[in-house]
PQR file with spaces between the fields and no chain letter, atoms N, CA, C, O and H, PARSE charges and radii, in Angstrom:
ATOM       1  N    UNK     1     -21.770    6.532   28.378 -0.4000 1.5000
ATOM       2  CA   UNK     1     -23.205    6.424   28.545 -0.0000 2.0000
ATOM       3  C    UNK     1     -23.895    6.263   27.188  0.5500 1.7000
ATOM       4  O    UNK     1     -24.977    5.686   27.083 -0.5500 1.4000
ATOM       5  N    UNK     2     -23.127    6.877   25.984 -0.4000 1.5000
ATOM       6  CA   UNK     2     -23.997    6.294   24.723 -0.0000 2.0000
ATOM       7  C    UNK     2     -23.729    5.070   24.497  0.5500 1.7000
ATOM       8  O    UNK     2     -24.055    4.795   23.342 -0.5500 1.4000
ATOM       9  H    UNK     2     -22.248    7.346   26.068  0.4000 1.0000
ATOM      10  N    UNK     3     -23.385    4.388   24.924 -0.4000 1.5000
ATOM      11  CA   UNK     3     -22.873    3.006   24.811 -0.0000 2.0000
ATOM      12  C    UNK     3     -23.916    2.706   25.408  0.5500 1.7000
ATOM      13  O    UNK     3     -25.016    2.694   24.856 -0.5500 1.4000
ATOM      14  H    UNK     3     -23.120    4.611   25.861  0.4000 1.0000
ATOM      15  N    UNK     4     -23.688    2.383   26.780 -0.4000 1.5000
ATOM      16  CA   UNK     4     -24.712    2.147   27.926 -0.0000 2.0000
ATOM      17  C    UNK     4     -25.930    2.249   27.665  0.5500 1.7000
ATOM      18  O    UNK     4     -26.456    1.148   27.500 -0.5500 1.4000
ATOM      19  H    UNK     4     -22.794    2.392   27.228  0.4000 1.0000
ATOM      20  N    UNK     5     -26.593    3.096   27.559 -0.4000 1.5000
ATOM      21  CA   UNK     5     -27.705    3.538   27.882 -0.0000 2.0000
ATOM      22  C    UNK     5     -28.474    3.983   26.042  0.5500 1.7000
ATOM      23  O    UNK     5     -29.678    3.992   25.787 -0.5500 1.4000
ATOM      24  H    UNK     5     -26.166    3.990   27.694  0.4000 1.0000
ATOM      25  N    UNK     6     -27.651    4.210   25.321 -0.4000 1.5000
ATOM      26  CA   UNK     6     -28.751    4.257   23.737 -0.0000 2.0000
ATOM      27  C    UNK     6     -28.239    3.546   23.240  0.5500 1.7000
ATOM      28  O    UNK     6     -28.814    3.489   22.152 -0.5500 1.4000
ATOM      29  H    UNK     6     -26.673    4.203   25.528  0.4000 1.0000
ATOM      30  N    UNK     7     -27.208    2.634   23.238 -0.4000 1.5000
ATOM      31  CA   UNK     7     -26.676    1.497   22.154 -0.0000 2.0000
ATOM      32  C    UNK     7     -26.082    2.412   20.959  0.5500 1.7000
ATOM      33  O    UNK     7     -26.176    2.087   19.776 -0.5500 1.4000
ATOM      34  H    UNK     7     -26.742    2.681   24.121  0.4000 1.0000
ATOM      35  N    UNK     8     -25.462    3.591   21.414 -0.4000 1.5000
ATOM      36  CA   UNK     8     -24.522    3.826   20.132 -0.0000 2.0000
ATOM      37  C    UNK     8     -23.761    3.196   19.311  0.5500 1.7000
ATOM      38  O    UNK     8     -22.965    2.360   19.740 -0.5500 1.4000
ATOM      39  H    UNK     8     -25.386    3.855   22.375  0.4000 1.0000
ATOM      40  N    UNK     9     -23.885    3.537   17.708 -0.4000 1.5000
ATOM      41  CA   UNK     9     -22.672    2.792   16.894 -0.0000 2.0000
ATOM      42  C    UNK     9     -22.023    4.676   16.024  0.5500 1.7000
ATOM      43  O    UNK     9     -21.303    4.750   15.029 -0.5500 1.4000
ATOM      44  H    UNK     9     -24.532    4.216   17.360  0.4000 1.0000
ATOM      45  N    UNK    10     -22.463    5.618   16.646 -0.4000 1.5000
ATOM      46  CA   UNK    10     -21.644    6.522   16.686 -0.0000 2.0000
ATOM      47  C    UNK    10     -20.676    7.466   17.401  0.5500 1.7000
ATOM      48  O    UNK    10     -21.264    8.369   17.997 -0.5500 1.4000
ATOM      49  H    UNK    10     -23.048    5.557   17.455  0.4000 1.0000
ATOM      50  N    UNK    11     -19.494    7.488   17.484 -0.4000 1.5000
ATOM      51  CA   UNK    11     -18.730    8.450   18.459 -0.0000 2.0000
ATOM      52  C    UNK    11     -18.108    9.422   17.559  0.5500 1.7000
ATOM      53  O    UNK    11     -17.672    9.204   16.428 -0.5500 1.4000
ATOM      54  H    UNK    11     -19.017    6.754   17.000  0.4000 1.0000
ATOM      55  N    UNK    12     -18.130   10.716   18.325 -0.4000 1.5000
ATOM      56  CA   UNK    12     -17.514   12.123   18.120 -0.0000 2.0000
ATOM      57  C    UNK    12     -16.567   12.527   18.978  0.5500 1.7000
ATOM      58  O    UNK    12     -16.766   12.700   20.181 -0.5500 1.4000
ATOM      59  H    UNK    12     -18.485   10.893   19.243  0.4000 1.0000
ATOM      60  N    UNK    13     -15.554   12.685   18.428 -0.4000 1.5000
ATOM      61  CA   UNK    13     -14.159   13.285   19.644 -0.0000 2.0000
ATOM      62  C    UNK    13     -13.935   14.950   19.096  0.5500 1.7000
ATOM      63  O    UNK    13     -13.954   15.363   17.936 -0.5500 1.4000
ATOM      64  H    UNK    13     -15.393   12.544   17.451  0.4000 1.0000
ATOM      65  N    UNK    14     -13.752   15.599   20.181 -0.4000 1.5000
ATOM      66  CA   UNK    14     -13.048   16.824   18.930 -0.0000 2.0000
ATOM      67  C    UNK    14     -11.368   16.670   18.817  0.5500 1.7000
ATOM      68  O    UNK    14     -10.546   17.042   19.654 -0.5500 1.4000
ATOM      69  H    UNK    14     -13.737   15.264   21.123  0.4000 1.0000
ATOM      70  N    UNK    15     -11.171   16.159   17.821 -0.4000 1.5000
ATOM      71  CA   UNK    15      -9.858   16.465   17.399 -0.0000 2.0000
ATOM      72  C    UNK    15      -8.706   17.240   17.620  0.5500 1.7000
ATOM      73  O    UNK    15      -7.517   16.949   17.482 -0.5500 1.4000
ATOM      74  H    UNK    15     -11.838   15.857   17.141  0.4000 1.0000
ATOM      75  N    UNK    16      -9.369   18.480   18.058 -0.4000 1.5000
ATOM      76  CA   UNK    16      -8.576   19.760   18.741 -0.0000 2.0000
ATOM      77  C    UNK    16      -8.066   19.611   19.790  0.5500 1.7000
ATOM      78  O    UNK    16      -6.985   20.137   20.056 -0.5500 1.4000
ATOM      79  H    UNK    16     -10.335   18.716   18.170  0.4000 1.0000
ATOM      80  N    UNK    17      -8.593   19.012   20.453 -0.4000 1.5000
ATOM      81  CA   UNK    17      -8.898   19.290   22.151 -0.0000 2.0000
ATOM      82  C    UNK    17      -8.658   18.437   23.211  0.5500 1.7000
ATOM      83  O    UNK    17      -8.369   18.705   24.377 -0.5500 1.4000
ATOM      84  H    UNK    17      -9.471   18.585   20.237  0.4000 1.0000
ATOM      85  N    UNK    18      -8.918   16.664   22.286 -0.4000 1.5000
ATOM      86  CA   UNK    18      -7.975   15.526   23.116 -0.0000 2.0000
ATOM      87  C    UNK    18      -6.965   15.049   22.686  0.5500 1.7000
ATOM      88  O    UNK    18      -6.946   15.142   21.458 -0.5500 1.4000
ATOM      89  H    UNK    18      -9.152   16.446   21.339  0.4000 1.0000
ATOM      90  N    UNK    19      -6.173   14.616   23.057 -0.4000 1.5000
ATOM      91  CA   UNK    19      -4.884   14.145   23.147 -0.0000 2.0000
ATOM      92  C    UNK    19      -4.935   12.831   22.170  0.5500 1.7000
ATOM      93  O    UNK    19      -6.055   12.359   21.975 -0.5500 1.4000
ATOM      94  H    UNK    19      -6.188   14.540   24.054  0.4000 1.0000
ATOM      95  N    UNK    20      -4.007   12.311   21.648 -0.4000 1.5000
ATOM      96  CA   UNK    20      -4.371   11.233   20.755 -0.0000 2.0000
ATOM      97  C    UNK    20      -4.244    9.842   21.818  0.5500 1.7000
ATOM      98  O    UNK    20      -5.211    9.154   22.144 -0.5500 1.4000
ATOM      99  H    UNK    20      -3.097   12.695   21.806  0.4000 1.0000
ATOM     100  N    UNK    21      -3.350    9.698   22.099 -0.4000 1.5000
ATOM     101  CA   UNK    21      -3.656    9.277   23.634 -0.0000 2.0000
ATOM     102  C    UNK    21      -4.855    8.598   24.464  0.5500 1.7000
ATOM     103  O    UNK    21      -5.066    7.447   24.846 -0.5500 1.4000
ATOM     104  H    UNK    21      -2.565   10.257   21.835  0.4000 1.0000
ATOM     105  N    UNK    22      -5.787   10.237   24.612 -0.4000 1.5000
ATOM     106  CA   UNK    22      -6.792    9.892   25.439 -0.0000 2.0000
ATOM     107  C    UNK    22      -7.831    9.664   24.334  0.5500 1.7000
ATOM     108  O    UNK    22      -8.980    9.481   24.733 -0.5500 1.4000
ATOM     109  H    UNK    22      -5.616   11.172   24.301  0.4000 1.0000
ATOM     110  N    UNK    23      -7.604    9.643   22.921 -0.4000 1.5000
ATOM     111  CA   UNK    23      -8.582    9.677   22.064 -0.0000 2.0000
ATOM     112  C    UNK    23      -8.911    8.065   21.973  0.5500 1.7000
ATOM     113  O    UNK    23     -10.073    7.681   22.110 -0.5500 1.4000
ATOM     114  H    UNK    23      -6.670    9.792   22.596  0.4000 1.0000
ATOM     115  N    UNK    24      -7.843    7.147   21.737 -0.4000 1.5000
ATOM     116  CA   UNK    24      -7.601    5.445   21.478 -0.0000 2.0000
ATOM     117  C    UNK    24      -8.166    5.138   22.889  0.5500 1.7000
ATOM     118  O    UNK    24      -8.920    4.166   22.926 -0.5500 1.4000
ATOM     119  H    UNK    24      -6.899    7.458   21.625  0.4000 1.0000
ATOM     120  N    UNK    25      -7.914    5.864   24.195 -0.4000 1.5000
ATOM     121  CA   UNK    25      -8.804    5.126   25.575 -0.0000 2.0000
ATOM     122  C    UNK    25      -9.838    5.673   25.183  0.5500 1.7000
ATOM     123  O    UNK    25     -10.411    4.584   25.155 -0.5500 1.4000
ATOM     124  H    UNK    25      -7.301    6.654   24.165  0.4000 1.0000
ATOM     125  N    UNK    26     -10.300    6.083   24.986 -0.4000 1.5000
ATOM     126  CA   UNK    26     -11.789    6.526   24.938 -0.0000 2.0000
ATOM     127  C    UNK    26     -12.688    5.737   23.825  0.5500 1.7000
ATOM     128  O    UNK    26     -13.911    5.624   23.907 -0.5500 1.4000
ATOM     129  H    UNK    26      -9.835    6.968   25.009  0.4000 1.0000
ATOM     130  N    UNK    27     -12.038    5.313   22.977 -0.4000 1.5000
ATOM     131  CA   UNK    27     -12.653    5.104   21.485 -0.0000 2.0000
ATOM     132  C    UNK    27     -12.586    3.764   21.973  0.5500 1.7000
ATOM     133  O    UNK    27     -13.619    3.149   21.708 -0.5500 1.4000
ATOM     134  H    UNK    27     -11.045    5.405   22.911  0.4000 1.0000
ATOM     135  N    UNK    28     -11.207    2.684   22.975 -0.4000 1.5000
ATOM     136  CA   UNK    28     -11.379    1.423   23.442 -0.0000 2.0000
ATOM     137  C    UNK    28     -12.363    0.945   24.638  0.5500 1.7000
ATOM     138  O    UNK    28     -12.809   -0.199   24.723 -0.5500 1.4000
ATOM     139  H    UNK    28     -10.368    3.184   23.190  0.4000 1.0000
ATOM     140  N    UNK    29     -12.618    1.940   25.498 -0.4000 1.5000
ATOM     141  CA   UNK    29     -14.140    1.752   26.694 -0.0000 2.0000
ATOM     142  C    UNK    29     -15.186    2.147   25.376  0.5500 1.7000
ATOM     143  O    UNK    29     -16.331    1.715   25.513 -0.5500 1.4000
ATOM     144  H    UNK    29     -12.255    2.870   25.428  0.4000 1.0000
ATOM     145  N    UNK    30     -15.047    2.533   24.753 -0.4000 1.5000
ATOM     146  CA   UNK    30     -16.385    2.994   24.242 -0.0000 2.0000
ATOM     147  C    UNK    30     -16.710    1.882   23.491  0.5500 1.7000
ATOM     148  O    UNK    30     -17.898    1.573   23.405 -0.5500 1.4000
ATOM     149  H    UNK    30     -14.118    2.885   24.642  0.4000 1.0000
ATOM     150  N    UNK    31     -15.442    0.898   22.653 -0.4000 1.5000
ATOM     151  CA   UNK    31     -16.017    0.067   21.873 -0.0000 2.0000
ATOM     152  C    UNK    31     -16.468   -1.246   22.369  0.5500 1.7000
ATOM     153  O    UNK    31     -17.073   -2.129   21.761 -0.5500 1.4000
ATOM     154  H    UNK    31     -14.477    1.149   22.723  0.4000 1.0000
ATOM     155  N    UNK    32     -16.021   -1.203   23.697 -0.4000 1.5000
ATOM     156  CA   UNK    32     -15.907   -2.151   24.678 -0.0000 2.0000
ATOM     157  C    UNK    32     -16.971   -2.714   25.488  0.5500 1.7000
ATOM     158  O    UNK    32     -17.194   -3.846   25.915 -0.5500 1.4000
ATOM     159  H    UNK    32     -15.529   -0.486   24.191  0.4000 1.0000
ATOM     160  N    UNK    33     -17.817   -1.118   25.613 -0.4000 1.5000
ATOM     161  CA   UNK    33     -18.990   -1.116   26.711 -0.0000 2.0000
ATOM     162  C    UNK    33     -20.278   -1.515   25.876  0.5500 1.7000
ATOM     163  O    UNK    33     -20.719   -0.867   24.927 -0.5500 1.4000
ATOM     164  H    UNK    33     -17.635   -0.198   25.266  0.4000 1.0000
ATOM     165  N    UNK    34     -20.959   -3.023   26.530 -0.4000 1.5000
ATOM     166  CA   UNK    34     -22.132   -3.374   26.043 -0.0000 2.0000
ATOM     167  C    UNK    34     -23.204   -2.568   26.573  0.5500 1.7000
ATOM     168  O    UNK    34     -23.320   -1.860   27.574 -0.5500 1.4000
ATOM     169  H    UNK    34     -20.601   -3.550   27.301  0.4000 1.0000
ATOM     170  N    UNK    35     -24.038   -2.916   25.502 -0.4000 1.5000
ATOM     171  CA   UNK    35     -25.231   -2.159   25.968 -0.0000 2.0000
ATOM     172  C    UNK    35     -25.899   -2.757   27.056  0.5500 1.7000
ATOM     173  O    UNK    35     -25.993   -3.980   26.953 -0.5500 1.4000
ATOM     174  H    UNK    35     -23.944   -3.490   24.689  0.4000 1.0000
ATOM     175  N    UNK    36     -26.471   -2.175   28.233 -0.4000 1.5000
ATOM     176  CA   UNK    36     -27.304   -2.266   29.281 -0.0000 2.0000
ATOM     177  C    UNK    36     -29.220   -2.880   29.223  0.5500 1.7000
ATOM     178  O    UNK    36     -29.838   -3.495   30.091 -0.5500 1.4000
ATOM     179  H    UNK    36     -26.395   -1.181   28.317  0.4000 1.0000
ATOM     180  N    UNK    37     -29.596   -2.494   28.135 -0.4000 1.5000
ATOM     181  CA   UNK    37     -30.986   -3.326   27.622 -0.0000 2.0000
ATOM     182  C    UNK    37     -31.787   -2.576   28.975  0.5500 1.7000
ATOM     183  O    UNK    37     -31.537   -1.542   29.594 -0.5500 1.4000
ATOM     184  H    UNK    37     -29.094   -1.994   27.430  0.4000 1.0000
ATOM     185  N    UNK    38     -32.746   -3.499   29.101 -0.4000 1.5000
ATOM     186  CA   UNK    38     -33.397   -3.006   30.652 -0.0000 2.0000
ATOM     187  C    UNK    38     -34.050   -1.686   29.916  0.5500 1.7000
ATOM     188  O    UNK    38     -34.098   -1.560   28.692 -0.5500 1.4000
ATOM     189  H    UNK    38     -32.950   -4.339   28.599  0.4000 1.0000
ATOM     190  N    UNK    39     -34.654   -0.508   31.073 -0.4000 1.5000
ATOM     191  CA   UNK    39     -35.461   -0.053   31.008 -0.0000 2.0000
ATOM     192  C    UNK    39     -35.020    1.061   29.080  0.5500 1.7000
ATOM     193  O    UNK    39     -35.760    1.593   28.253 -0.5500 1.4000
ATOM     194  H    UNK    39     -34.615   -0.610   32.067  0.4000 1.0000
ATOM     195  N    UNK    40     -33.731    0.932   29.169 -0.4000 1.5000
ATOM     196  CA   UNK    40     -33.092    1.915   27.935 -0.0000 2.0000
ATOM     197  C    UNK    40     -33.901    0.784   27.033  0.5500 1.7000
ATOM     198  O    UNK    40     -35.130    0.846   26.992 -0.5500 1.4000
ATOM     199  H    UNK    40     -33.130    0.500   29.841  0.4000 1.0000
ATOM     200  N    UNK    41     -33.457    0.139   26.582 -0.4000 1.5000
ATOM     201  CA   UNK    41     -34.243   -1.072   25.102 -0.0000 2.0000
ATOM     202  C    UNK    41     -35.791   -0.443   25.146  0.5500 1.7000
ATOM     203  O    UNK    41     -36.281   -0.119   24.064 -0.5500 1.4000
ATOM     204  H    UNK    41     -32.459    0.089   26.615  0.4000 1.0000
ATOM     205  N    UNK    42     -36.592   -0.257   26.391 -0.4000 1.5000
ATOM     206  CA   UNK    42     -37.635    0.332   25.610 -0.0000 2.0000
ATOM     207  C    UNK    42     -37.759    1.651   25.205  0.5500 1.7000
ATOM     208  O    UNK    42     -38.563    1.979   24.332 -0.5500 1.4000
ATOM     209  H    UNK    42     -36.195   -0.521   27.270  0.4000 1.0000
ATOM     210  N    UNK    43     -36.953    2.513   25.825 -0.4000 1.5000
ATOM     211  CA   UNK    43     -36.974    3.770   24.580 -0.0000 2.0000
ATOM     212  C    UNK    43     -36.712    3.464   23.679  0.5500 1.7000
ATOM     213  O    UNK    43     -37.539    3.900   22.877 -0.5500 1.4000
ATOM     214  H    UNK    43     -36.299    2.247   26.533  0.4000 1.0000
ATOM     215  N    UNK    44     -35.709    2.703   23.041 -0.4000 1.5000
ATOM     216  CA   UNK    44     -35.254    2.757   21.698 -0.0000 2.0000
ATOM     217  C    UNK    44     -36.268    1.844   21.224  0.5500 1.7000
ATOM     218  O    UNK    44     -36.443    2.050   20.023 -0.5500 1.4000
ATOM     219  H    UNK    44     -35.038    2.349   23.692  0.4000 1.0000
ATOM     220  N    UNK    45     -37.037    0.888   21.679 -0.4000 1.5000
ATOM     221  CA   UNK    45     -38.349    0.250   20.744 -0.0000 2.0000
ATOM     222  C    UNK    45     -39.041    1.480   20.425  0.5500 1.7000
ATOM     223  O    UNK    45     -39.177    1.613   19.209 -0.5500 1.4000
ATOM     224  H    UNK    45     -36.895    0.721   22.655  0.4000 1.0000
ATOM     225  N    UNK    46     -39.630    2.631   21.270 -0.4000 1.5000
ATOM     226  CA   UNK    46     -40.724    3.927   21.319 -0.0000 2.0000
ATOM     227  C    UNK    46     -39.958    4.379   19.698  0.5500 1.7000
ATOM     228  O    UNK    46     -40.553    4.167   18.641 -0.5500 1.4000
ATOM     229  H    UNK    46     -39.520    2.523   22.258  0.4000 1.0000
ATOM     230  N    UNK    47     -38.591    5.007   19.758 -0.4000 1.5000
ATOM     231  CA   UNK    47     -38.078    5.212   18.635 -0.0000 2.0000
ATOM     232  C    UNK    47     -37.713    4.707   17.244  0.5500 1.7000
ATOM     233  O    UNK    47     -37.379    5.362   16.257 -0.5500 1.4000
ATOM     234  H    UNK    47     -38.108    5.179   20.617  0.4000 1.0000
ATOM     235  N    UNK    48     -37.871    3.214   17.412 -0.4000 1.5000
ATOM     236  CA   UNK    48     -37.982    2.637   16.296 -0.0000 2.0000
ATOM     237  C    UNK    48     -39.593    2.603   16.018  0.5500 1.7000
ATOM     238  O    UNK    48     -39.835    2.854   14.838 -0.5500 1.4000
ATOM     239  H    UNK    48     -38.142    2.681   18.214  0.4000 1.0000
ATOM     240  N    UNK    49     -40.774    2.350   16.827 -0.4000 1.5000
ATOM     241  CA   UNK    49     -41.982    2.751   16.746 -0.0000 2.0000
ATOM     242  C    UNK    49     -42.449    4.204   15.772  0.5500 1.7000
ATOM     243  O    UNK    49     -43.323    4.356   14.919 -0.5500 1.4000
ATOM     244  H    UNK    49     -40.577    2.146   17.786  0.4000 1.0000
ATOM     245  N    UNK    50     -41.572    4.998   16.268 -0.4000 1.5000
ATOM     246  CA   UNK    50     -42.108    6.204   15.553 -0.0000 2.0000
ATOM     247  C    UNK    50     -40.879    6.409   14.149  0.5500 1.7000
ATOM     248  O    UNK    50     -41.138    7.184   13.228 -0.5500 1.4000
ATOM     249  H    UNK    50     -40.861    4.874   16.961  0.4000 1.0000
ATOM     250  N    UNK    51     -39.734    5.699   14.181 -0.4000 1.5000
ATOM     251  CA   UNK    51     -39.470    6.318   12.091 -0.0000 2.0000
ATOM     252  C    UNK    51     -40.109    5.521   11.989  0.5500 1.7000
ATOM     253  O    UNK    51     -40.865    6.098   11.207 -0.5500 1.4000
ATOM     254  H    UNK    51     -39.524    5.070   14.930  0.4000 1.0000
ATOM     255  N    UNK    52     -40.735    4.153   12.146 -0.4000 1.5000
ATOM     256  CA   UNK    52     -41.663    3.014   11.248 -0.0000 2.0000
ATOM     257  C    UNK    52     -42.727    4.097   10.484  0.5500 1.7000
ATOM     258  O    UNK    52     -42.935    4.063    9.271 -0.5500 1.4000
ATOM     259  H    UNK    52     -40.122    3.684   12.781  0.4000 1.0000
ATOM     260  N    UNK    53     -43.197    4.811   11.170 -0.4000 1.5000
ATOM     261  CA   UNK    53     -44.228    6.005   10.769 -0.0000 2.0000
ATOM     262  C    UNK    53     -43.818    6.460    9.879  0.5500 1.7000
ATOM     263  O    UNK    53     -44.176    6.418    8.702 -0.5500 1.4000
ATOM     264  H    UNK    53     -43.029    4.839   12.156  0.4000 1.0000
ATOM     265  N    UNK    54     -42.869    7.034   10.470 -0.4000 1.5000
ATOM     266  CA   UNK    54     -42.321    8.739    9.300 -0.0000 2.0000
ATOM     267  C    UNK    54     -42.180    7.856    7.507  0.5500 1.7000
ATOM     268  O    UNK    54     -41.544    6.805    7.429 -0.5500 1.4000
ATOM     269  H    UNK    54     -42.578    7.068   11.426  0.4000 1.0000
ATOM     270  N    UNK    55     -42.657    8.294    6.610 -0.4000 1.5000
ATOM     271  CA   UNK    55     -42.410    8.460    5.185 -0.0000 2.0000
ATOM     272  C    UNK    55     -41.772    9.366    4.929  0.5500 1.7000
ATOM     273  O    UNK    55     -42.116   10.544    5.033 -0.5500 1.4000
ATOM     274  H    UNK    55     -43.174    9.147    6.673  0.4000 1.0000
ATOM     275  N    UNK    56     -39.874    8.597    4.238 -0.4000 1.5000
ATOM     276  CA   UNK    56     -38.998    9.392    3.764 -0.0000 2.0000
ATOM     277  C    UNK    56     -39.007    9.393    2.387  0.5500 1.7000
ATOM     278  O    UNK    56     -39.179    8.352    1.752 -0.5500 1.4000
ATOM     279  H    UNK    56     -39.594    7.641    4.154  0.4000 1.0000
ATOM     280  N    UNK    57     -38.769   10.892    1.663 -0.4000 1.5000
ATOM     281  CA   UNK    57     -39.620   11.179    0.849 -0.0000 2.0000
ATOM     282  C    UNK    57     -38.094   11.428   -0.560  0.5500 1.7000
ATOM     283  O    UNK    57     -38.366   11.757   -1.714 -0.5500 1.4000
ATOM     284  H    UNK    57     -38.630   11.737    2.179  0.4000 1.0000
């Protein structure tokens, strides 16, 4: 769904806990899955709307 739905270009696995295995399927749907656009693209315009604002200092 971060794929999907926010257009991620970040993923987090915990290391501990999946299998290396299920880590390469996961990391291959994930790199795989385009983004959806549609009603998600305009949140992320709202959010690029508001850092345009913010002054990083």
């Amino acid at each position: 769904m971060s794929r999907l739905h926010n257009d991620a270009n970040l993923l987090v696995l915990p290391g501990r806990i999946i299998h290396k295995n299920d880590a390469r399927e996961i990391v291959k749907i994930w790199f795989t899955t385009p983004f959806d656009g549609g009603r998600h693209q305009r949140r992320l315009d709202k959010i690029k709307i508001i850092e345009s604002k913010v002054r990083y200092q």
